[in-house]
C-alpha positions as CSV (number, residue, x, y, z in Angstrom):
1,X,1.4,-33.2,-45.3
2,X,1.4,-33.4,-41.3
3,X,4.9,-34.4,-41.2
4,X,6.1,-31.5,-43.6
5,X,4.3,-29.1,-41.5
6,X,6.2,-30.5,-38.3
7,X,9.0,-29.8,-39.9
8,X,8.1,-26.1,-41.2
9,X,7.0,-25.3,-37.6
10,X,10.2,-27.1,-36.1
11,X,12.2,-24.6,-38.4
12,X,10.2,-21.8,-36.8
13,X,10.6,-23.2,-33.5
14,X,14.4,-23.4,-33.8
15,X,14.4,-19.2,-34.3
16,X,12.1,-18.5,-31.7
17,X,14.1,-20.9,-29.4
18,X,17.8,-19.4,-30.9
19,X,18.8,-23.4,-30.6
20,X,19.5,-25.6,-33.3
21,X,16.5,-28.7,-32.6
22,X,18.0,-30.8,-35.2
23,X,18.0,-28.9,-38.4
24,X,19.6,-32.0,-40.4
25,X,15.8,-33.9,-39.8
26,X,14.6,-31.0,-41.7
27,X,17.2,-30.0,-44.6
28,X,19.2,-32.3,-47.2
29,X,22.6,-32.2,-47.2
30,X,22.4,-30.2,-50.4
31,X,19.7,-27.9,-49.9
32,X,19.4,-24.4,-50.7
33,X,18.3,-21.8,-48.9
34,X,17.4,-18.2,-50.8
35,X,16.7,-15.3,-48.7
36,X,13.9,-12.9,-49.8
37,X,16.3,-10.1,-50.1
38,X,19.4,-12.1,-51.9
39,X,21.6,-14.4,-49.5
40,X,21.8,-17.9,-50.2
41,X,23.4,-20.9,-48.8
42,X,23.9,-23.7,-50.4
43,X,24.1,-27.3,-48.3
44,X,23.0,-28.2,-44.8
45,X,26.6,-26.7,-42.9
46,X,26.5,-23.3,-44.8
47,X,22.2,-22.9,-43.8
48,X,23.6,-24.2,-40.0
49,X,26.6,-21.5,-40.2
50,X,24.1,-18.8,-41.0
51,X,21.5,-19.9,-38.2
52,X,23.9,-19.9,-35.5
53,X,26.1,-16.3,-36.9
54,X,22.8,-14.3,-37.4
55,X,21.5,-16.0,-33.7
56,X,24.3,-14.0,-32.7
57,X,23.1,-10.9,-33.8
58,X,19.5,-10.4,-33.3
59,X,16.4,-12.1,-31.9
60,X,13.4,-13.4,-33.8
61,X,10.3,-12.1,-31.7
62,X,7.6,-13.6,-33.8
63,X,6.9,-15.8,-36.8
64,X,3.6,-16.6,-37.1
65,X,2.3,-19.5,-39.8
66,X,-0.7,-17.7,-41.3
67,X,-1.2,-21.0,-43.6
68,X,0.1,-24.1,-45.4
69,X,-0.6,-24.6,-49.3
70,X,0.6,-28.4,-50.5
71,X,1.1,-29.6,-54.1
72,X,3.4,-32.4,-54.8
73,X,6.6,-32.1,-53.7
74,X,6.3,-28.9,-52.9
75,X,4.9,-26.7,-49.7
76,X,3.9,-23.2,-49.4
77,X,3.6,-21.3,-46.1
78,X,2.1,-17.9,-45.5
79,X,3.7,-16.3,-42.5
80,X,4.5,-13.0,-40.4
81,X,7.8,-12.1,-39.1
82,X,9.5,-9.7,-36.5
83,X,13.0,-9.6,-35.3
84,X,14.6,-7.1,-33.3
85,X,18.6,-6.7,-34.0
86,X,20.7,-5.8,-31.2
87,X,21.8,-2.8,-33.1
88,X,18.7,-1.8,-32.3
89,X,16.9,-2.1,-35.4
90,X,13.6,-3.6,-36.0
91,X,12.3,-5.7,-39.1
92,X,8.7,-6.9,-39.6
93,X,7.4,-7.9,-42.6
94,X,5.1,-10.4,-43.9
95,X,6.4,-13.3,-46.1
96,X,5.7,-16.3,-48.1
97,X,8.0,-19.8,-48.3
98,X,8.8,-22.0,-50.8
99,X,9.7,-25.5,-50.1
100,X,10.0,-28.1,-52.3
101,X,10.8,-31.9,-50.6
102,X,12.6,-34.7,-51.0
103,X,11.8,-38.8,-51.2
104,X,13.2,-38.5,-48.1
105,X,10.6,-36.3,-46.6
106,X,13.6,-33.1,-46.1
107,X,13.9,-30.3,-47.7
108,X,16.0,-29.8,-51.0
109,X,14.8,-26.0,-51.7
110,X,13.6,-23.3,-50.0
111,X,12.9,-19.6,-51.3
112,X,11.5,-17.0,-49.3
113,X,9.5,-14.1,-50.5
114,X,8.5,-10.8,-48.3
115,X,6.2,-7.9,-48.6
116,X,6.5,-4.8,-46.8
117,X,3.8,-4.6,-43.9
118,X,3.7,-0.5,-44.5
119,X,1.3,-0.5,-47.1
120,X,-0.7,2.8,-48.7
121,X,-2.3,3.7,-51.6
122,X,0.0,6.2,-54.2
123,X,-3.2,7.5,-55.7
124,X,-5.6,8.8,-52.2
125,X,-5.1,12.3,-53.5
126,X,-5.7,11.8,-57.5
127,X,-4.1,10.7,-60.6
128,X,-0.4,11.5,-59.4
129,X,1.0,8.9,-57.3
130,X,2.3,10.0,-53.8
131,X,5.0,8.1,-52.7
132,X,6.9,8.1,-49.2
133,X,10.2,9.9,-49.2
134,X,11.9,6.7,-47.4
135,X,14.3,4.1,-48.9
136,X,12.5,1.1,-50.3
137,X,12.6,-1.9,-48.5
138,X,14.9,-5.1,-49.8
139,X,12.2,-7.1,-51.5
Protein backbone atom coordinates (compact mmCIF):
# COMPACT_ATOMS: atom_id res chain seq x y z
CA UNK A 1 0.00 0.00 0.00
CA UNK A 2 3.18 2.34 0.77
CA UNK A 3 4.50 1.90 -2.57
CA UNK A 4 1.09 2.75 -4.41
CA UNK A 5 0.82 5.81 -2.31
CA UNK A 6 4.47 6.89 -3.47
CA UNK A 7 3.33 6.67 -6.53
CA UNK A 8 -0.06 8.63 -6.15
CA UNK A 9 1.93 11.45 -4.39
CA UNK A 10 4.80 11.22 -7.12
CA UNK A 11 1.84 11.92 -9.64
CA UNK A 12 0.96 14.94 -7.50
CA UNK A 13 4.42 15.97 -7.20
CA UNK A 14 5.03 15.95 -10.93
CA UNK A 15 1.99 18.81 -11.29
CA UNK A 16 3.09 20.87 -8.49
CA UNK A 17 6.69 20.52 -9.87
CA UNK A 18 5.35 21.11 -13.92
CA UNK A 19 8.22 18.26 -14.60
CA UNK A 20 7.73 14.90 -15.71
CA UNK A 21 9.65 12.71 -12.46
CA UNK A 22 9.33 9.56 -14.36
CA UNK A 23 5.67 9.05 -15.06
CA UNK A 24 6.36 5.56 -16.85
CA UNK A 25 7.34 4.13 -12.92
CA UNK A 26 3.87 5.12 -12.35
CA UNK A 27 1.56 4.27 -15.51
CA UNK A 28 1.34 1.02 -17.88
CA UNK A 29 1.94 1.44 -21.22
CA UNK A 30 -1.70 0.96 -21.75
CA UNK A 31 -3.35 2.79 -19.13
CA UNK A 32 -6.20 4.98 -19.18
CA UNK A 33 -6.68 8.07 -17.94
CA UNK A 34 -10.58 9.62 -17.56
CA UNK A 35 -10.83 13.12 -16.60
CA UNK A 36 -13.74 14.09 -14.23
CA UNK A 37 -15.25 16.29 -16.75
CA UNK A 38 -14.80 13.80 -20.08
CA UNK A 39 -11.17 13.73 -21.64
CA UNK A 40 -9.37 10.59 -21.82
CA UNK A 41 -6.15 9.25 -22.94
CA UNK A 42 -5.53 6.10 -23.53
CA UNK A 43 -1.66 4.72 -23.11
CA UNK A 44 1.34 6.06 -21.32
CA UNK A 45 2.58 8.71 -24.52
CA UNK A 46 -1.03 10.15 -24.94
CA UNK A 47 -1.34 10.69 -20.61
CA UNK A 48 2.54 12.18 -21.12
CA UNK A 49 1.32 14.40 -24.26
CA UNK A 50 -1.40 15.82 -22.16
CA UNK A 51 0.80 16.48 -18.94
CA UNK A 52 3.35 18.36 -20.73
CA UNK A 53 0.41 20.49 -23.41
CA UNK A 54 -1.78 21.41 -20.36
CA UNK A 55 1.78 22.33 -18.26
CA UNK A 56 1.89 24.71 -20.93
CA UNK A 57 -1.12 26.32 -20.06
CA UNK A 58 -1.73 26.74 -16.53
CA UNK A 59 -0.23 26.01 -13.08
CA UNK A 60 -1.45 23.52 -10.48
CA UNK A 61 -1.26 25.66 -7.12
CA UNK A 62 -2.43 22.90 -4.77
CA UNK A 63 -3.43 19.25 -4.67
CA UNK A 64 -3.77 18.21 -1.39
CA UNK A 65 -4.28 14.18 -0.55
CA UNK A 66 -7.07 14.37 1.98
CA UNK A 67 -6.89 10.33 2.23
CA UNK A 68 -6.03 6.88 0.76
CA UNK A 69 -8.82 4.07 0.69
CA UNK A 70 -7.09 0.47 -0.55
CA UNK A 71 -8.95 -2.70 -1.71
CA UNK A 72 -7.35 -5.10 -3.97
CA UNK A 73 -6.04 -3.94 -6.90
CA UNK A 74 -7.53 -1.01 -6.62
CA UNK A 75 -6.70 2.62 -4.70
CA UNK A 76 -8.88 5.45 -3.77
CA UNK A 77 -7.68 8.94 -2.97
CA UNK A 78 -9.62 11.83 -1.61
CA UNK A 79 -7.99 15.08 -2.58
CA UNK A 80 -8.41 19.03 -3.19
CA UNK A 81 -7.31 20.76 -6.21
CA UNK A 82 -6.56 24.49 -7.37
CA UNK A 83 -5.05 25.59 -10.58
CA UNK A 84 -4.80 28.89 -11.87
CA UNK A 85 -4.80 29.10 -16.01
CA UNK A 86 -2.79 31.75 -17.55
CA UNK A 87 -5.95 32.97 -19.14
CA UNK A 88 -6.52 33.97 -15.98
CA UNK A 89 -9.05 31.62 -14.89
CA UNK A 90 -9.22 29.84 -11.66
CA UNK A 91 -10.46 26.20 -10.89
CA UNK A 92 -10.77 24.60 -7.41
CA UNK A 93 -12.68 21.82 -6.69
CA UNK A 94 -12.53 18.92 -4.59
CA UNK A 95 -12.15 15.40 -6.17
CA UNK A 96 -11.85 11.75 -5.71
CA UNK A 97 -9.42 9.09 -7.76
CA UNK A 98 -9.78 5.97 -8.98
CA UNK A 99 -6.89 3.67 -9.52
CA UNK A 100 -6.81 0.36 -10.14
CA UNK A 101 -3.07 -1.46 -10.32
CA UNK A 102 -1.20 -3.78 -12.07
CA UNK A 103 1.01 -7.20 -11.09
CA UNK A 104 3.44 -4.91 -11.86
CA UNK A 105 2.70 -2.47 -9.09
CA UNK A 106 1.68 0.63 -12.12
CA UNK A 107 -1.26 1.88 -12.85
CA UNK A 108 -3.70 0.38 -15.63
CA UNK A 109 -6.78 2.78 -14.76
CA UNK A 110 -7.44 5.81 -13.42
CA UNK A 111 -10.84 7.81 -13.25
CA UNK A 112 -11.29 10.99 -11.54
CA UNK A 113 -14.32 12.34 -10.04
CA UNK A 114 -14.99 16.16 -8.83
CA UNK A 115 -17.40 18.01 -6.75
CA UNK A 116 -17.97 21.60 -6.83
CA UNK A 117 -16.41 23.32 -3.64
CA UNK A 118 -19.41 26.17 -3.88
CA UNK A 119 -21.91 24.27 -2.04
CA UNK A 120 -25.50 25.72 -0.54
CA UNK A 121 -28.61 24.41 0.35
CA UNK A 122 -31.66 24.95 -2.53
CA UNK A 123 -34.25 24.80 0.14
CA UNK A 124 -32.88 27.71 3.17
CA UNK A 125 -35.94 29.71 2.19
CA UNK A 126 -38.82 26.83 2.07
CA UNK A 127 -40.09 24.18 -0.10
CA UNK A 128 -39.02 25.81 -3.53
CA UNK A 129 -35.48 25.23 -4.34
CA UNK A 130 -33.36 28.37 -4.99
CA UNK A 131 -30.81 27.79 -7.29
CA UNK A 132 -27.74 30.18 -8.39
CA UNK A 133 -28.30 31.82 -11.72
CA UNK A 134 -24.55 30.65 -12.84
CA UNK A 135 -23.63 27.94 -15.37
CA UNK A 136 -23.15 24.52 -13.76
CA UNK A 137 -19.84 23.31 -13.29
CA UNK A 138 -18.45 20.24 -15.63
CA UNK A 139 -18.94 17.36 -13.22
Amino acid sequence: MEERENKIRLWFQMWLQKTDLGMEKIFSEDAVYLESWGPEYHGLQKIALWFHEWNQRGTVQRWDIRQFIHKDDQTIVEWYFRNQMNDGRTEAFEGITLTRWNEDGKIVFLQEFGCNENRYDPYVDGVQPQFPNEKALWF
